[in-house]
C-alpha positions, 0 to 999 in steps of 0.5 A, a space after each residue: 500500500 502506497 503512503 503519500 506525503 503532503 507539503 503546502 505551498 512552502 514546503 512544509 509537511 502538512 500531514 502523511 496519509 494512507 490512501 488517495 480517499 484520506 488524502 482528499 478528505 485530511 486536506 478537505 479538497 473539494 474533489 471527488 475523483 481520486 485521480 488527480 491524486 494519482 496524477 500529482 504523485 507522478 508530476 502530471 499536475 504540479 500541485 494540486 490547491 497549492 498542495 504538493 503531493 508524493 510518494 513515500 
């Protein structure tokens, strides 16, 4: 199972999460869709509302 870590826009860690679901739902993203999670990780879309997303 992936973990993914999240920085704000001054790359601070803002939290770790265990799936794509926690991660929209710990940062109360407003998106419903899991694959733009997918997308930031893999550096298609930057940041995602100022959120920098990766893979630990």
């Amino acid at each position: 199972m992936k973990k993914y870590i999240v920085f704000d826009s001054r790359n601070i860690e803002v939290g770790r999460f265990e799936t794509e679901q926690d991660v929209l739902q710990g940062l109360r993203l407003p998106i419903r869709s899991t694959d733009y999670v997918r997308l930031c990780c893999k550096g298609v879309i930057k940041r995602l509302n100022g959120y920098k997303i990766v893979t630990a």
